[in-house]
C-alpha positions as CSV (number, residue, x, y, z in Angstrom):
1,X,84.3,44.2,31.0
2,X,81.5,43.2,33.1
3,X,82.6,44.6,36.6
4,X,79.6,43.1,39.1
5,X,82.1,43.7,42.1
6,X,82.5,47.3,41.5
7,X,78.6,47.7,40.8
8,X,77.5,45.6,43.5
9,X,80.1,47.7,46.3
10,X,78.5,50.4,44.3
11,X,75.2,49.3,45.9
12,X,76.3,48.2,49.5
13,X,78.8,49.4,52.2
14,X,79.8,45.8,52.8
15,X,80.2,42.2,51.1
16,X,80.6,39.0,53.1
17,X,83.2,36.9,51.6
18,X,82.5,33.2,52.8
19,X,84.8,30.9,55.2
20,X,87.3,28.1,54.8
21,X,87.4,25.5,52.4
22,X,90.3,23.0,52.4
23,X,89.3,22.6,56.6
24,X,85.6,22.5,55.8
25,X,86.3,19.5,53.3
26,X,88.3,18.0,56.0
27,X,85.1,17.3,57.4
28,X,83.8,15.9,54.6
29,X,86.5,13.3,54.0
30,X,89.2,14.8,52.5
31,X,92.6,13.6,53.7
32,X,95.2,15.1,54.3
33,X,97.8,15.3,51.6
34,X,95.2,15.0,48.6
35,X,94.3,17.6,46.4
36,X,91.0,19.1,47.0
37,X,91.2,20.6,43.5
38,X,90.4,16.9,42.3
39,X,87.1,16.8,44.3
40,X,85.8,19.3,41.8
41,X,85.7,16.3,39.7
42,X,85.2,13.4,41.8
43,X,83.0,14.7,44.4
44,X,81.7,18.1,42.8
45,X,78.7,17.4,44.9
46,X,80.2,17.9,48.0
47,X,82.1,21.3,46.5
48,X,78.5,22.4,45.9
49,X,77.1,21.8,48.9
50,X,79.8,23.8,50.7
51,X,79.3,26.8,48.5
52,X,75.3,26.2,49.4
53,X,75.8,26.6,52.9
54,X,78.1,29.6,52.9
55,X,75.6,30.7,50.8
56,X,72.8,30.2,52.9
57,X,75.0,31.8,55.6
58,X,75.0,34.9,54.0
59,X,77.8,35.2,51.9
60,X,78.4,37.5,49.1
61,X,81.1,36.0,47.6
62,X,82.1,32.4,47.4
63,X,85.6,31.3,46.3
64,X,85.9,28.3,44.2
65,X,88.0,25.5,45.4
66,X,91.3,26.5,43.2
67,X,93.3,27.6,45.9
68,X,96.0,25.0,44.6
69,X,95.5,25.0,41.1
70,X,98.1,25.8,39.3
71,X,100.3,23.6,37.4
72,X,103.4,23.8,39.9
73,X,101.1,22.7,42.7
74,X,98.9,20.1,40.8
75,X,102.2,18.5,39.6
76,X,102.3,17.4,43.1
77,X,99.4,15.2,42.7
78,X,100.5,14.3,38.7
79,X,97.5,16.5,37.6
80,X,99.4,19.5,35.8
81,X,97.9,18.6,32.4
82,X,94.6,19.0,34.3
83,X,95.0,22.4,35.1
84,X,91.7,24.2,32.3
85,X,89.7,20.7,33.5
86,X,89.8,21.2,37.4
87,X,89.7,25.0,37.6
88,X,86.9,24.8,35.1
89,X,85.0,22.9,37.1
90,X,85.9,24.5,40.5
91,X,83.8,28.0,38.8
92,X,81.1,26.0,37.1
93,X,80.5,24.7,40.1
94,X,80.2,27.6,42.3
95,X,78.6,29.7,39.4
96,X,76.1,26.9,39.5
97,X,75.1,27.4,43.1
98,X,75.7,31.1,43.5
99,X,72.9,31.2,40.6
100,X,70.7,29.4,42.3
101,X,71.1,31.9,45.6
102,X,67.9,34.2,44.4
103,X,70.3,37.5,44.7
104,X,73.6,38.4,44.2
105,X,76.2,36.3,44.9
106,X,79.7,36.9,43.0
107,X,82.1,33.6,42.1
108,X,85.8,34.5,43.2
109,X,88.5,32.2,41.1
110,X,90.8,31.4,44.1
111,X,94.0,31.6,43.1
112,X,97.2,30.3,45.6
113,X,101.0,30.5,45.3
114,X,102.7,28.2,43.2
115,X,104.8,26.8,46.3
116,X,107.9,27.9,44.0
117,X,110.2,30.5,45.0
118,X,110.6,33.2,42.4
119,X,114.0,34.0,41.1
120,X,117.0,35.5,41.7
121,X,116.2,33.2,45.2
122,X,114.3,30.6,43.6
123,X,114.6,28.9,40.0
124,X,111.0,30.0,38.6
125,X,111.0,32.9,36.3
126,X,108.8,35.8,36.8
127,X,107.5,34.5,33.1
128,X,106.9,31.0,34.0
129,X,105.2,31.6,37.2
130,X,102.7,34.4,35.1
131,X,102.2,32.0,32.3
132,X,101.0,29.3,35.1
133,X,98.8,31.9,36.5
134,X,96.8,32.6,32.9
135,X,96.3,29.3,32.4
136,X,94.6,28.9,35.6
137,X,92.8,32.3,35.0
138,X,91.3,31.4,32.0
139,X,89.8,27.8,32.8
140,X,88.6,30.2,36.0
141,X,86.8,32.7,33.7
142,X,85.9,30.2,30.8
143,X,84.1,28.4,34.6
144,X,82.2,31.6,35.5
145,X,84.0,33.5,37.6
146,X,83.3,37.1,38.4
147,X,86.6,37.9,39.8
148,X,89.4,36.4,39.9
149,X,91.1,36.6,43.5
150,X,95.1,36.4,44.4
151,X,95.3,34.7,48.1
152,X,97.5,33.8,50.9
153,X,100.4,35.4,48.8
154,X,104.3,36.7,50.5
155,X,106.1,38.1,48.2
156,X,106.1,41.3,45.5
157,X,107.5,39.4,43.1
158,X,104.7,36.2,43.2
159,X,101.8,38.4,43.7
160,X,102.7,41.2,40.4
161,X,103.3,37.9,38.6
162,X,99.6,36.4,39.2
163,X,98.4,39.5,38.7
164,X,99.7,39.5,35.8
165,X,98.5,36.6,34.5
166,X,94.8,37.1,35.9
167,X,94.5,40.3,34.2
168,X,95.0,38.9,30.7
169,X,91.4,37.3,31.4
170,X,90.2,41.1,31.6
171,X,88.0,40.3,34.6
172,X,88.6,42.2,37.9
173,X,91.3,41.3,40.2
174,X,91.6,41.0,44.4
175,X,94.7,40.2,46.2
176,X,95.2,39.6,49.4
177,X,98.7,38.5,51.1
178,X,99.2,36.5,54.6
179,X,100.8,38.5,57.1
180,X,102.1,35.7,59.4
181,X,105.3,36.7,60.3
182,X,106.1,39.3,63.2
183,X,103.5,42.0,61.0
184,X,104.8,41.3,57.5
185,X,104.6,38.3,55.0
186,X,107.3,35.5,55.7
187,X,109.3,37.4,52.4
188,X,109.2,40.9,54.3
189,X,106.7,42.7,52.9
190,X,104.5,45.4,55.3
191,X,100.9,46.0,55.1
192,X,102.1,49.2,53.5
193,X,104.4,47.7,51.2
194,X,100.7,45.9,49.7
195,X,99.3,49.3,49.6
196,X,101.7,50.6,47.4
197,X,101.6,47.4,45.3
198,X,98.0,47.5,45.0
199,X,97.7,51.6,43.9
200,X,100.6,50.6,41.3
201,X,99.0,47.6,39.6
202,X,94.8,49.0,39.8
203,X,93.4,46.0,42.2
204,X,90.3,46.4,42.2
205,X,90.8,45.2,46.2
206,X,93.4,44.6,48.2
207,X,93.6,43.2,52.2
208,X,94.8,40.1,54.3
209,X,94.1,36.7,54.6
210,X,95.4,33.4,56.5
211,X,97.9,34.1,58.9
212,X,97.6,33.7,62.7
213,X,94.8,34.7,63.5
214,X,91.9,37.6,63.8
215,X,93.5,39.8,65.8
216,X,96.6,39.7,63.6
217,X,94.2,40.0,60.3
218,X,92.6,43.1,61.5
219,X,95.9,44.7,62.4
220,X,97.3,44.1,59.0
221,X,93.9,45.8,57.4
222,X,94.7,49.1,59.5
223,X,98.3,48.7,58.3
224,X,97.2,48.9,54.6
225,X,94.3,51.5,55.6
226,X,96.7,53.4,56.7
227,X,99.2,53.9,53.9
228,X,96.1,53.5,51.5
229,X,94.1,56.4,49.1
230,X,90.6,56.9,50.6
231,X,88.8,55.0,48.2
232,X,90.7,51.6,48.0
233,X,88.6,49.0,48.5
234,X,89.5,46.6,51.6
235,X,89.6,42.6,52.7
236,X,89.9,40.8,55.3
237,X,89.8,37.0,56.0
238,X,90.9,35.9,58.7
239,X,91.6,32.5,60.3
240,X,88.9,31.2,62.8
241,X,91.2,31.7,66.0
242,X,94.1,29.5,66.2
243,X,94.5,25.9,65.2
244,X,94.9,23.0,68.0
245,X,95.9,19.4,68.0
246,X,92.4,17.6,69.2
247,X,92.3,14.0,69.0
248,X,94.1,13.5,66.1
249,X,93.1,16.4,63.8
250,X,93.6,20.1,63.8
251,X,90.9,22.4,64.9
252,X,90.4,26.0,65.4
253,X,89.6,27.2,68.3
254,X,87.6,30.2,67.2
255,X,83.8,30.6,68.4
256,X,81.5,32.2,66.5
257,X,81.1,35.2,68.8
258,X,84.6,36.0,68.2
259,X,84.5,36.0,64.6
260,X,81.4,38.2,65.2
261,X,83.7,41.2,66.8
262,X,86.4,40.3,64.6
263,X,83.9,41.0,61.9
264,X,82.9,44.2,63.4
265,X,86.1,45.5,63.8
266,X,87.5,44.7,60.8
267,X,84.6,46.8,59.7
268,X,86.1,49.4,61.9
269,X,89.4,49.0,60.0
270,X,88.1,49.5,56.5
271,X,87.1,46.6,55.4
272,X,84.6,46.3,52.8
273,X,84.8,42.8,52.1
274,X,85.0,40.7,54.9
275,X,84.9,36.7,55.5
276,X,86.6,33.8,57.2
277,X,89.9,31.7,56.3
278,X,90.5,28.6,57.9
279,X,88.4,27.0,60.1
280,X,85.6,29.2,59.8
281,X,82.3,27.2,59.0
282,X,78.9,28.2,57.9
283,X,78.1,28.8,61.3
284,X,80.9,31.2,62.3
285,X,79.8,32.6,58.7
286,X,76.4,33.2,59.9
287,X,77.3,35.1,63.0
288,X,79.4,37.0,61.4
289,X,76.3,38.4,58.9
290,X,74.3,39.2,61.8
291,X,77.0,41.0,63.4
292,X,77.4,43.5,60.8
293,X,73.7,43.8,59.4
294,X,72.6,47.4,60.6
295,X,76.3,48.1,62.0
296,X,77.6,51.3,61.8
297,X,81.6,51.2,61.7
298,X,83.6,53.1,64.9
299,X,86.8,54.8,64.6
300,X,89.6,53.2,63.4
301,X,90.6,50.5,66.0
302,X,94.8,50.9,67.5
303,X,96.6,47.7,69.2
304,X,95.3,48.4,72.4
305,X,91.4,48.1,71.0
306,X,92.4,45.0,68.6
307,X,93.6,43.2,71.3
308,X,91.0,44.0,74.3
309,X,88.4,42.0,71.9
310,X,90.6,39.7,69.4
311,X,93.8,38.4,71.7
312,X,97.2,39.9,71.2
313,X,98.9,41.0,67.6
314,X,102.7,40.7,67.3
315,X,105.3,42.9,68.6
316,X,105.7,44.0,64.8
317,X,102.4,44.6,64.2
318,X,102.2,46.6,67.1
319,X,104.8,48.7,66.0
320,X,103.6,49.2,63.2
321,X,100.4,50.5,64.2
322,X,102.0,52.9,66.4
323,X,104.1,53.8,63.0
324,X,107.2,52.7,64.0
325,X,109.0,50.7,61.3
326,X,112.9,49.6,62.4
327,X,114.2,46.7,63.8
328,X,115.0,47.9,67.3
329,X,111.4,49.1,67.6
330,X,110.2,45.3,67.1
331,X,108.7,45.9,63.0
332,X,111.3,44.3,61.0
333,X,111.5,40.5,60.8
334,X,114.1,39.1,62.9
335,X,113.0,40.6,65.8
336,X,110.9,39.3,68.5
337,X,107.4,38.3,67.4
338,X,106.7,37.6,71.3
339,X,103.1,38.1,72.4
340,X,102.6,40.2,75.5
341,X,99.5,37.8,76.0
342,X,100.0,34.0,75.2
343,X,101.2,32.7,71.9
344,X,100.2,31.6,68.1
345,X,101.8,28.9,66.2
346,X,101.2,29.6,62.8
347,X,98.7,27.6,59.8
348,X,98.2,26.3,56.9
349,X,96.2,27.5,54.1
350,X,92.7,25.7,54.6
């Protein structure tokens, strides 16, 4: 196996992932309720051009624009027999432009949840939903994908299950989970809980994604750090602030000088691999790169240190950090997720 993620971490202390792409193609005309997977098609121009600019922003890593491409979701949009077409293209396309970048730039196969609920809750089988998930893998490697990477995942079952069915592929695999609900994924699981996951199924990295925020991202990042071995590679990708209603479209409020700390103490956390979720843009991306070129990573940052530069985490999260785990102490779900400082509604993947 050709393992360019391993060699190139082998080479550098840090990789910038890049930023959003369903709220970046937003911009660029995509409506809401259409499958961006189909642009790879139709509009594989515009695809490109995103991936160039994150590019030029100084990623590392660009994921390809698969997030919903599997056949449960693109039978939403009567395009499940288009699964190997569309995730094909999504890699060819960012192999194309990350080839063109004059140094190295990986492709990531992004690879979402099914929005099926695994049984004994739901009605998909752990086999179906890993069977969906090599399909997609292998139109994602057949594209030109370096690693394939597991995002904005909530449950243990869904997330061994895509593993699974990347790994048949034999190319790398990353996954990171959304921890949007009071510290843990809306399913229950703990930033420790992915630790665990991660050291029993050989990722080659593991982290957080989505969620509610940077604050909340970085938070999560110690929580796996924490229960982690040393040399467990770690992501973060967090949202660009929190999203708002603005004359008739959602927008994030994020600046780019937050994302710049956020970038630096994610850093702090243990991140290796570090980029932006939705509604980060080339130019949050940017700021970002020229926060952490030449910075040398402090201690370990507590709730206290998160939240004097990113806004406030959860009450769970918080708990958690301070290693505190049962319901009356605020870390279980169910209990209050109030913010001692404002609040955060929570997003969608974009």
């Amino acid at each position: 196996m050709n393992d360019r993620l391993t060699s190139l971490l082998a080479n550098r202390e840090w990789l910038l992932a890049d930023g959003a792409m369903g709220s970046n193609l937003f911009d660029r005309g995509l409506v809401s309720g259409d499958a961006p997977e189909l642009w790879n098609v139709e509009h594989p121009e515009r695809i490109a051009d995103l991936h160039r600019r994150f590019i030029e922003a100084g990623a590392d890593i660009v994921l390809t624009n698969s997030f919903g491409g599997t056949r449960h979701r693109l039978k939403l949009h009567r395009a499940e027999d288009r699964v190997g077409e569309l995730n094909e293209a999504a890699a060819r396309i960012a192999r194309g432009e990350a080839d063109r970048a004059g140094r190295p730039v990986l492709v990531a196969g992004s690879m979402g949840p099914t929005g099926e609920i695994l049984e004994p809750l739901g009605s998909l089988s752990a086999a179906q939903a890993q069977a969906a998930f090599a399909e997609q893998a292998a139109a994602l490697a057949r594209g030109g994908a370096d690693v394939l990477w597991i995002e904005t995942m909530s449950s243990v079952e869904e997330t061994e299950a895509a593993i699974a069915g990347a790994r048949s592929t034999g190319l790398p695999v990353v996954a990171t989970l959304s921890f949007d609900t009071n510290g843990r994924t809306m399913m229950g699981i703990t930033p420790a809980d992915l630790a665990r996951l991660a050291e029993r199924n050989h990722l080659a990295a593991c982290g957080s994604n989505c969620g509610v925020g940077a604050a909340e991202v970085v938070a999560s990042v110690v929580g796996v750090a924490n229960a982690a071995p040393g040399a467990t590679v770690l992501v973060a990708k967090a949202n660009c602030g929190i999203p708002r209603y603005v004359d008739g479209a959602i927008r994030f409020d994020g600046t780019p000088e937050l994302m710049a700390d956020y970038a630096r103490l994610a850093r702090d956390a243990g991140a290796r691999i570090i980029g932006g979720c939705c509604g980060t843009t080339p130019e949050h991306l940017a700021a970002m790169r020229a926060a952490l070129e030449g910075y040398s990573p402090g201690a370990r940052p507590d709730g206290a240190a998160i939240e004097a530069k990113l806004g406030a985490i959860s009450t769970g999260a918080s708990a958690q950090l301070r290693g505190e785990t049962s319901r009356e102490a605020g870390a279980a779900n169910g209990a209050s997720s109030r913010r001692r400082r404002g609040g955060a509604a929570g997003t969608v993947k974009s």
